[in-house]
C-alpha positions as CSV (number, residue, x, y, z in Angstrom):
1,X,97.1,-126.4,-38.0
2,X,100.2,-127.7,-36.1
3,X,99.7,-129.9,-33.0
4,X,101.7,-130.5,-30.0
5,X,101.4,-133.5,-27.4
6,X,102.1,-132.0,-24.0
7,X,100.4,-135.0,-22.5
8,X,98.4,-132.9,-19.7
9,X,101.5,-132.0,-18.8
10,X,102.3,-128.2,-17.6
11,X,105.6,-129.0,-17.6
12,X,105.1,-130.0,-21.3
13,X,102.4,-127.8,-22.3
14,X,104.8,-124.4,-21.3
15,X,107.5,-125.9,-23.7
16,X,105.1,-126.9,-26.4
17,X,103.5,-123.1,-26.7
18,X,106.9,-122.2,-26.7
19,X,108.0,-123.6,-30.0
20,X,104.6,-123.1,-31.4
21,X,104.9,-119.3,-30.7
22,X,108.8,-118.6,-31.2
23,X,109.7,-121.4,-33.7
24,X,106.9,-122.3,-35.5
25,X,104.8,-118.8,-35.1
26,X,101.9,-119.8,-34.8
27,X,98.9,-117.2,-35.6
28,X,97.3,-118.3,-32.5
29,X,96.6,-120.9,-29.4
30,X,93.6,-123.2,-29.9
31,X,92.4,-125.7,-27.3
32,X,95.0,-126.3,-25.0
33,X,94.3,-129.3,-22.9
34,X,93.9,-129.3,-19.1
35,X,93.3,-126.7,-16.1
36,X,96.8,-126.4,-15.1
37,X,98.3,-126.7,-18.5
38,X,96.2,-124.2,-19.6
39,X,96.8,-122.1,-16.5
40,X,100.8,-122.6,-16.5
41,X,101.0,-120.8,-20.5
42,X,99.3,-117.3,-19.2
43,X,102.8,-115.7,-19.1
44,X,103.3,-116.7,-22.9
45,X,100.4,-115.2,-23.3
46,X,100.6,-111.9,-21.9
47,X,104.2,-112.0,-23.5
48,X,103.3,-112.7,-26.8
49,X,99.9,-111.3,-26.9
50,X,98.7,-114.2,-28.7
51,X,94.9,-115.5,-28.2
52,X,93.9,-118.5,-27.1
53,X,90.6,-119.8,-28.2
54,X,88.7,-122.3,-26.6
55,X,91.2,-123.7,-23.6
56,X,89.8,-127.4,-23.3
57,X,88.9,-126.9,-20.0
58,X,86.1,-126.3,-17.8
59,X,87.3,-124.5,-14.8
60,X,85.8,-120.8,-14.6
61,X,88.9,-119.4,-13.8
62,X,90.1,-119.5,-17.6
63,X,87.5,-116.6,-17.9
64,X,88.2,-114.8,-14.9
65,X,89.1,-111.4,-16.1
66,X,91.0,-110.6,-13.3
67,X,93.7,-113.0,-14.2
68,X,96.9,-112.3,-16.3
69,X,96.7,-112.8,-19.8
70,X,92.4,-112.8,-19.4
71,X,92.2,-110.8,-22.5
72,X,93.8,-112.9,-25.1
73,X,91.4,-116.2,-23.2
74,X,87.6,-116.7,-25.1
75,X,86.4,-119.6,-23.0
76,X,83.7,-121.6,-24.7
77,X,82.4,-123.7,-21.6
78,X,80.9,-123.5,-18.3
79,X,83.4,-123.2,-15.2
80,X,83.7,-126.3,-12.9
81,X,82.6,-124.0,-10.5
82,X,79.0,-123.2,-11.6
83,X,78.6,-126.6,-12.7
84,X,79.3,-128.0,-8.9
85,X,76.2,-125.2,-8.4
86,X,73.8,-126.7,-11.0
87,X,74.4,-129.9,-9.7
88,X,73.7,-129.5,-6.1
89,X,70.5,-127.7,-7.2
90,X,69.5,-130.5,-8.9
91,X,70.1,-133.0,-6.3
92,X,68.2,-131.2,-3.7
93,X,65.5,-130.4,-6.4
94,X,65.5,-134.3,-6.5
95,X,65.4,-135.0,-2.9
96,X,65.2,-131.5,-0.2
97,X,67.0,-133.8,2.1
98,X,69.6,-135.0,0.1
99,X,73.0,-135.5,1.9
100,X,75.7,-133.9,-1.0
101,X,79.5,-135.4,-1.1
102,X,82.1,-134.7,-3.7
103,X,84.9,-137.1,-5.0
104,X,87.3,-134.6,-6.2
105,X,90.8,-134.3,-8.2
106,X,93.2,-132.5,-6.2
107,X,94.6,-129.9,-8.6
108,X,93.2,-126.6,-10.1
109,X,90.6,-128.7,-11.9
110,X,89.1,-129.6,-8.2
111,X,89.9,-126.5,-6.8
112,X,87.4,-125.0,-9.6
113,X,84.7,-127.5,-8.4
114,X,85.1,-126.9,-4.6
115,X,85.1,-123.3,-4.8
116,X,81.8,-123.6,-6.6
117,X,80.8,-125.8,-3.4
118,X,81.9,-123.8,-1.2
119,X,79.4,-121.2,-2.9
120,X,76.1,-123.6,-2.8
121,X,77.2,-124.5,0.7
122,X,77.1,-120.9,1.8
123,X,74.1,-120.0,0.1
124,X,72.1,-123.0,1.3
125,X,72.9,-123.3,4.6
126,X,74.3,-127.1,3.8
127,X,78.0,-128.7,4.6
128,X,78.6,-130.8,1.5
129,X,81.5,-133.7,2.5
130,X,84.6,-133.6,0.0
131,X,87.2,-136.8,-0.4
132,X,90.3,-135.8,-2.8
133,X,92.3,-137.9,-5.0
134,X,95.7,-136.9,-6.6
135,X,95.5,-137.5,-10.6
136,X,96.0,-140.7,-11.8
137,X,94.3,-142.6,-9.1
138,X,93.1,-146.2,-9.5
139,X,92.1,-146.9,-5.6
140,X,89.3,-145.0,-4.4
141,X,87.9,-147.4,-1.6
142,X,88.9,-145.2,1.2
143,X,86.6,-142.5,-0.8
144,X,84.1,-144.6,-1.7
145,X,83.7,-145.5,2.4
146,X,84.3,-142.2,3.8
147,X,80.8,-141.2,1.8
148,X,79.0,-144.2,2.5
149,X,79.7,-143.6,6.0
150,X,78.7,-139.8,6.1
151,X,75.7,-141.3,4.8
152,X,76.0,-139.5,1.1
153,X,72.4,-140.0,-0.6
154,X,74.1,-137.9,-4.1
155,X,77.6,-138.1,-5.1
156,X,79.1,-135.6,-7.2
157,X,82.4,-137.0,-8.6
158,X,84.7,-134.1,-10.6
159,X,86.9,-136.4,-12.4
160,X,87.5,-137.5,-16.1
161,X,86.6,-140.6,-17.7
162,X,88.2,-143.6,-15.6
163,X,87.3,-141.9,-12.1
164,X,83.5,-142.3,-12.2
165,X,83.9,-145.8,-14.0
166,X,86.1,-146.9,-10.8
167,X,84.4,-144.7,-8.0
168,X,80.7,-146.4,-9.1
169,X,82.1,-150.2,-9.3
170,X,83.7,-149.4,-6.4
171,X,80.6,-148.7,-4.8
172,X,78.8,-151.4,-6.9
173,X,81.1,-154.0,-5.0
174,X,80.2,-152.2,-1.3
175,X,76.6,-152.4,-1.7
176,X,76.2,-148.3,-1.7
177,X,74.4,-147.2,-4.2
178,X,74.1,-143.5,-3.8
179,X,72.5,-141.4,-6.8
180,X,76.1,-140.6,-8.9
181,X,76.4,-137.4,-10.7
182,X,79.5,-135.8,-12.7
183,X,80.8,-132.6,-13.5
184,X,81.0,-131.9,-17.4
185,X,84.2,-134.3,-18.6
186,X,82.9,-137.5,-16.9
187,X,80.4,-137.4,-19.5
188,X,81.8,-138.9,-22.1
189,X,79.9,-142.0,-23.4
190,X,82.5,-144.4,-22.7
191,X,81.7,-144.1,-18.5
192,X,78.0,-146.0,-19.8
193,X,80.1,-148.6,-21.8
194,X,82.7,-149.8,-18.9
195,X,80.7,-149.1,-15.8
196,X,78.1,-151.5,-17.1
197,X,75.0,-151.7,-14.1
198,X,77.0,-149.8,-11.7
199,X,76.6,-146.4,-14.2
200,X,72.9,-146.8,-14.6
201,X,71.3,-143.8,-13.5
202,X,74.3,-141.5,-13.6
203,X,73.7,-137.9,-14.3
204,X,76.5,-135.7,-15.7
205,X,76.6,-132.3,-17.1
206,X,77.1,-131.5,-20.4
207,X,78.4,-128.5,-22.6
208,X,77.1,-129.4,-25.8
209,X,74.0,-131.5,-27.5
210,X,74.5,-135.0,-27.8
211,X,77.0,-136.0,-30.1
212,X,74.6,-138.8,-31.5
213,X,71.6,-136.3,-31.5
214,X,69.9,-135.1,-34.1
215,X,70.9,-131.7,-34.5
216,X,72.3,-130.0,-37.1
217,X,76.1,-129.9,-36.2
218,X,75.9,-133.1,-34.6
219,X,74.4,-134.4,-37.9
220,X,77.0,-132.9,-39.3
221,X,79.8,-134.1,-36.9
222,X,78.7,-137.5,-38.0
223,X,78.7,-137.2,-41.5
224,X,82.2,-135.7,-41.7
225,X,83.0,-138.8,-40.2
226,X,82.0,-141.0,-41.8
227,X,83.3,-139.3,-45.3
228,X,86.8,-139.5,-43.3
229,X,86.6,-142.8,-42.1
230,X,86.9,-142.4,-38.9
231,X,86.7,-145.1,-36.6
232,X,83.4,-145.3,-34.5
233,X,85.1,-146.3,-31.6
234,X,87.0,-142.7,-31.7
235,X,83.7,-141.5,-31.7
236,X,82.0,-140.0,-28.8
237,X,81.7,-136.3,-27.1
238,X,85.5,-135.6,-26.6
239,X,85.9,-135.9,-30.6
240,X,83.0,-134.1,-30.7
241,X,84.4,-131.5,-28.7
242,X,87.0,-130.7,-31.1
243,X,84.7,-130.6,-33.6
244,X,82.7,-128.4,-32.0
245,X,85.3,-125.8,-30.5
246,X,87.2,-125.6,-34.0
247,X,83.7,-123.8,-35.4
248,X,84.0,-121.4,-33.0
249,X,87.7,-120.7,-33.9
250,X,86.5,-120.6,-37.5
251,X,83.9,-118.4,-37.2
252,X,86.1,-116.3,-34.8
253,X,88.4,-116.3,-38.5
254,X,85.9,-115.0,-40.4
255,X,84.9,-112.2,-38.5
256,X,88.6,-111.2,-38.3
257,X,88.3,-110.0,-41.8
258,X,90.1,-111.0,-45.0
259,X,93.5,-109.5,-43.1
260,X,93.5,-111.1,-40.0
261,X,95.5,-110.0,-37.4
262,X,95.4,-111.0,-33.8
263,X,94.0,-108.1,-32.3
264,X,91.7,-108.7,-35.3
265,X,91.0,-111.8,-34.0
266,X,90.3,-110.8,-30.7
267,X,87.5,-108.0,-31.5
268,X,86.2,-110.4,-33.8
269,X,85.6,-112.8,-31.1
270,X,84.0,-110.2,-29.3
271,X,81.6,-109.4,-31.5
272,X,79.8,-113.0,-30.8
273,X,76.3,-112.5,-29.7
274,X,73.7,-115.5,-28.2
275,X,75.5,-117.2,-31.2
276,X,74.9,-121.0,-31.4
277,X,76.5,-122.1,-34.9
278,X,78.6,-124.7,-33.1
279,X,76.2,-127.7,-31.3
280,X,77.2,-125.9,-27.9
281,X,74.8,-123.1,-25.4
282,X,74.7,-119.9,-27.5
283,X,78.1,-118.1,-26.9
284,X,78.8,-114.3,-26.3
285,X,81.8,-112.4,-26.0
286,X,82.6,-108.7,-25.4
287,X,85.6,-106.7,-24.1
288,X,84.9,-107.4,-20.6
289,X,83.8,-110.7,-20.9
290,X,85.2,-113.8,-21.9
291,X,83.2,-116.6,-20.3
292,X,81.2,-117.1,-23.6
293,X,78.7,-119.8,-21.6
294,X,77.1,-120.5,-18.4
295,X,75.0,-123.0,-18.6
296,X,74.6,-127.0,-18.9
297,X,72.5,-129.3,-19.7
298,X,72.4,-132.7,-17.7
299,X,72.8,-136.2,-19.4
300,X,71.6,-139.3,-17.9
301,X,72.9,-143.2,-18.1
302,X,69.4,-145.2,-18.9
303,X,69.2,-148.8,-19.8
304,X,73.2,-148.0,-20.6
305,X,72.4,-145.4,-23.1
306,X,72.8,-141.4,-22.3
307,X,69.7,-139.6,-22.3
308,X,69.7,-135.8,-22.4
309,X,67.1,-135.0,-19.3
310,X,67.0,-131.0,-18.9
311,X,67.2,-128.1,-21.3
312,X,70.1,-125.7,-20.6
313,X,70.5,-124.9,-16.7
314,X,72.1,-122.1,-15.0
């Protein structure tokens, strides 16, 4: 396998698949990190009808099968967008009078989440407030007061790891102490370990089980591991992810025969039924969709260690 650092850069990430595809030929895309870095290589898709198997990303619109290029995408996680859905249903499950806000990154990641806001809010009858922050963001005090004074009771913030850390010890410091929740990559373990008191209690969704559970590919996760020596601090669900995501690839492999080609690959990939052989939601695939999950199961920050609270939610 042959890895490119495009740094979550679209920019980067266009010129990377480049010389993966027309320099190194590459068989096919795996795990392309980002929304918009995954969204900016759809012409270089659709060009050199290459697959791309499990985008790390979220956002629904990777399995849209209206978009360019849908065809050679197998998505193996939940959109932003239905996940912004699960969550509001939970919070007004926990409280039917709950007043929703959503912290949000202003780029197609958040543009994923508010669309799937935008939903519950039409559905319900509710106005859910939204406060945007451009990538890279270390000051979210305007955010923070904008919710505490539209009297936010559940917070949703659709960030990545150092957003919910900052947002809650923000909060922590103003005395507001809404209940925080998280859209699926704020979940990683490290949010429990730097946001100390002000993370207890925060719920996040989650695509897979527990990296430190006691399933069988978790199990498994760990004990390849620890026969490599990896460090535990590198540990956690992001590793996890890859770990997980490169099964499906490999099984994808496998069903492409013993002389795989891509368009092999691709019907092989379809052929995935309510398959769970990863540590993820059972996956499906066929010609006409892509999505391969839609559900999540919620995670919760208790006495600083993340608890898994809810089967799988849709």
């Amino acid at each position: 396998m042959l890895v490119e650092d495009a740094q979550y850069n679209p920019q980067k990430t266009v010129a990377a698949v480049k010389k993966l595809i027309e320099k190194e030929q590459v068989f096919c895309l795996y795990n392309v990190i980002g929304t918009s870095p995954a969204e900016a290589v759809r012409p270089l898709l659709a060009e050199s009808e290459i697959p791309l198997i499990a985008p790390a990303t979220q956002s629904g619109t990777m399995s849209d099968m209206s978009r360019p290029a849908a065809e050679y995408i197998f998505h193996t996680d939940t959109g932003y967008d239905i996940q912004s859905g699960i969550l509001i249903d939970y919070a007004k499950g926990m409280d039917e009078n709950a007043v929703i806000g959503v912290i949000y990154q202003d780029d197609d990641y958040g543009e994923n989440v508010i669309k799937g806001v935008e939903e519950s809010e039409a559905e319900m009858g509710i106005t859910v407030q939204k406060e945007s922050f451009q990538r890279g963001a270390t000051d979210f005090a305007g955010q923070v007061m904008n919710m505490m004074k539209g009297g936010c009771t559940h917070v949703i913030i659709a960030g990545i790891v150092k957003e919910p850390i900052i947002i809650m010890k923000t909060a922590e410091a103003m005395g507001y102490t809404p209940q925080f929740m998280g859209i699926s990559p704020t979940m990683d373990h490290r949010v429990s370990l730097a946001a100390g008191a002000a993370g207890e209690g925060f719920i996040s969704a989650n695509f897979a089980q527990l990296w430190n559970s006691d399933y069988d590919v978790p199990k498994l996760y760990r004990e390849l591991c620890e026969r490599a020596d990896v460090p535990e601090a590198m540990m956690g669900m992001y590793h996890y992810y890859g770990f997980s995501t490169a099964i499906v690839l490999v099984e994808g492999l496998k069903r492409a025969g013993k002389n795989p080609t891509r368009k092999k690959l691709i019907r092989g990939m379809e052929t995935f039924k309510n398959w769970d052989g990863a540590g993820t939601q059972p996956l499906t695939y066929n010609r006409n969709d892509h999505a391969g999950a839609e559900s999540v199961i919620l995670v919760q920050i208790s006495d600083g260690v993340q608890t898994t609270i809810t089967d799988w939610l849709k």
